[in-house]
C-alpha positions as CSV (number, residue, x, y, z in Angstrom):
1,X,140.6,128.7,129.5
2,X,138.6,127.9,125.9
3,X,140.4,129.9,123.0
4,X,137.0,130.8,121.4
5,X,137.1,131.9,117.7
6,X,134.1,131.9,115.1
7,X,133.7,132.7,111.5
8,X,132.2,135.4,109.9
9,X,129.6,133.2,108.0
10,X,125.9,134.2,109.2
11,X,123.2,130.8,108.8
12,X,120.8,130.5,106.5
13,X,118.3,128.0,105.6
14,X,116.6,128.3,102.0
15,X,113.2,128.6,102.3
16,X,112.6,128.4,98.7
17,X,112.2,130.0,95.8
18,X,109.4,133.2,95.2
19,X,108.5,133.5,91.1
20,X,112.3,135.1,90.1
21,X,113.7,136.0,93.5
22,X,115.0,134.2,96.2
23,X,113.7,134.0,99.5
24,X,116.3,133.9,102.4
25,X,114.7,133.7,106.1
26,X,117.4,133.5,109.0
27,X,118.0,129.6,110.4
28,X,115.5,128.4,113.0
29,X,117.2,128.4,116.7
30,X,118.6,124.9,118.0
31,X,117.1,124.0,121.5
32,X,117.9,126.3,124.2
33,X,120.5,124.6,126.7
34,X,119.5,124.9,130.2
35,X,120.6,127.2,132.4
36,X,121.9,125.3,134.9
37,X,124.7,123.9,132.0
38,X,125.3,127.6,131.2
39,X,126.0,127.7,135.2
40,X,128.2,124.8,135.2
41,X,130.4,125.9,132.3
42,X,130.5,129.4,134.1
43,X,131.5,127.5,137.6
44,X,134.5,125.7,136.3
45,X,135.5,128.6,133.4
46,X,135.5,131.3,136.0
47,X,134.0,130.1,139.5
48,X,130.9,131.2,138.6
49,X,131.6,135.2,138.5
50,X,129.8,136.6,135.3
51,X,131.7,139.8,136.2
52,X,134.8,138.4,135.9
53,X,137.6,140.3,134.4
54,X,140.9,139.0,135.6
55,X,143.0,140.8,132.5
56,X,143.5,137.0,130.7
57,X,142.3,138.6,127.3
58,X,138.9,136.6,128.1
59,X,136.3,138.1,129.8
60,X,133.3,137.5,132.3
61,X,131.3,134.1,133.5
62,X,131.9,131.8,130.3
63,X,135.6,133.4,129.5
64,X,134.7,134.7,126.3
65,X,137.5,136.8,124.2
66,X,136.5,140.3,122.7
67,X,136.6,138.9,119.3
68,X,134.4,136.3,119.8
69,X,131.8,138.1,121.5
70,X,131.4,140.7,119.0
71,X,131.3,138.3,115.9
72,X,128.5,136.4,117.9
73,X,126.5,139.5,118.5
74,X,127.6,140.4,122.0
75,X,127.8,144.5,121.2
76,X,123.9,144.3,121.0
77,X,124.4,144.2,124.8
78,X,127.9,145.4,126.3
79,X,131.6,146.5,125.0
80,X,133.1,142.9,126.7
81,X,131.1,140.1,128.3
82,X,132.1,141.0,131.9
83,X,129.9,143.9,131.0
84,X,127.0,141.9,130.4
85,X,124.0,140.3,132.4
86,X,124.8,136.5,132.6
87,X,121.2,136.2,130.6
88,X,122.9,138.4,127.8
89,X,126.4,136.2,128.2
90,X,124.3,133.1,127.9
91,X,122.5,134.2,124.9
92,X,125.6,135.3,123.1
93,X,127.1,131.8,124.4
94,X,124.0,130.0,122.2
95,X,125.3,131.6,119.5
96,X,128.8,130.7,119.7
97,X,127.3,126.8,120.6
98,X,125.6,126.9,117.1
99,X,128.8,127.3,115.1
100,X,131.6,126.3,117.4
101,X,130.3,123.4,119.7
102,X,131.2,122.3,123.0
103,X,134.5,122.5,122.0
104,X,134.8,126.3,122.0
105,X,134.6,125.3,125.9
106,X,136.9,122.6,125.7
107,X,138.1,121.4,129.2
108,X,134.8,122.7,131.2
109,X,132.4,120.9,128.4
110,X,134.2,117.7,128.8
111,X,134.1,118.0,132.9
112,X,130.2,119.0,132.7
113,X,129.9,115.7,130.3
114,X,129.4,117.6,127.6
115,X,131.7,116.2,124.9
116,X,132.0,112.7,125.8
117,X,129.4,110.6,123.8
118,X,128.1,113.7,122.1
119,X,128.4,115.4,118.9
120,X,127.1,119.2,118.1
121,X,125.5,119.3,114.8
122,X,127.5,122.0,112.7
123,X,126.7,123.9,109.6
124,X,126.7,121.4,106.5
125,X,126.5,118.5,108.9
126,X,124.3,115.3,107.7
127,X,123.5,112.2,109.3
128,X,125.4,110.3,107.1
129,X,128.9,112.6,107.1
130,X,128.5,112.2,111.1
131,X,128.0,109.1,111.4
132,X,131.0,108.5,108.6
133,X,133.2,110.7,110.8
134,X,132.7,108.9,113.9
135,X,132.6,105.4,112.7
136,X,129.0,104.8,113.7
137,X,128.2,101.5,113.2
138,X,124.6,101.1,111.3
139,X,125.7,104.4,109.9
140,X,123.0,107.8,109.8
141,X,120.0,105.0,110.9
142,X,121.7,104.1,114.1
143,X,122.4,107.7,114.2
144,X,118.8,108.6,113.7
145,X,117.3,106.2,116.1
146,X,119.3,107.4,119.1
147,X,118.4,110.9,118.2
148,X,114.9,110.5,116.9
149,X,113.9,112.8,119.5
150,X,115.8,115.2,119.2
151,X,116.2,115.7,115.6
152,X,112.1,114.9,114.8
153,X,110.7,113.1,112.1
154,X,112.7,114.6,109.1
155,X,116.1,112.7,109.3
156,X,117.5,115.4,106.9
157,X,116.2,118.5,108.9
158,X,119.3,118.6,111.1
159,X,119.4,122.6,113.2
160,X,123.2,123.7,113.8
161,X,124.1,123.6,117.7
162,X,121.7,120.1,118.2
163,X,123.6,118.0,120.5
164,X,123.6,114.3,119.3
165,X,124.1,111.2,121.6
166,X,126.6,108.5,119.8
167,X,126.2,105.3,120.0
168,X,128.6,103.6,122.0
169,X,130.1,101.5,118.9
170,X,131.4,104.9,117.2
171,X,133.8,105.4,120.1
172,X,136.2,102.4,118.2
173,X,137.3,104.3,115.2
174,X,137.1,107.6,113.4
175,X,139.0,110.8,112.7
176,X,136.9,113.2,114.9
177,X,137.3,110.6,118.0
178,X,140.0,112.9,119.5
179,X,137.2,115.5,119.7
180,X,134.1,113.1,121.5
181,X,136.0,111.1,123.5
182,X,136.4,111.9,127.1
């Protein structure tokens, strides 16, 4: 099972600033992960039983623990994630993805392929403090041009729970290799 814990810390972006006041508007949502990923987490966390509530201190399809699932936002729905829809455990689940990772979902991420040659982009994260951390040879370009796509055309506009393919080079050295490689 994934021991899941998240800060307090609520996202913000600045969207500037209003004549003498400061204007605060809530981070835009990363890219919704499919369903079917949601499914194949929820198949190897708990055989695929949203309702699942075996006494573990983790509770139903994606094995979340009580603490975690209130600090995401998970009350809004149900007392315990067993309790919830699996839409309304997946939702929560986007939120923990945004500030945790894949690696709040350690052992079932890696089996889906999830962490592997992948990086989820974390509040504070830059290009170039990624592509430092992994080793990435060419540095936040060769970052940028395998993610282009995915990050759009501001290099610098990088959303919190965007999952990044590494280039193959950055699995040689770097002192967050434990957590990308396989």
């Amino acid at each position: 099972m994934a021991k899941l814990m998240i800060g307090s810390s609520v996202l913000f972006l600045l969207a500037g600033v209003v004549g003498a006041g400061l204007v605060v508007v809530p981070a835009a949502p990363a890219m919704a992960v499919e369903d079917r990923i949601w499914d194949r987490i929820a198949d190897c966390e708990s055989s695929g039983r949203w309702d699942m509530n075996t006494g573990n201190g983790y509770y139903g399809g994606l094995q979340i623990m009580p603490s975690t699932w209130n600090e995401a936002g998970g009350q809004e729905y149900a007392t315990r994630p067993d309790r919830a829809t699996r839409r309304e455990q997946i939702t929560v689940a986007e939120k923990i993805l945004r500030t945790q990772g894949w690696e709040a979902w350690p052992q079932c991420a890696r089996q889906a392929g999830l962490l592997g040659a992948t990086y989820t982009v974390k509040a504070g994260d830059t290009l170039s403090s990624i592509a430092r951390d992994l080793g990435v040879i060419g540095g936040w370009r060769a970052l940028y041009a395998a993610n282009s796509d995915v990050i759009g055309p501001d290099p610098d506009r990088l959303l919190p729970g965007t999952l990044l393919d590494v280039p193959r080079a950055a699995h040689r050295s770097g002192p967050r290799l434990m957590r990308i490689i396989r």
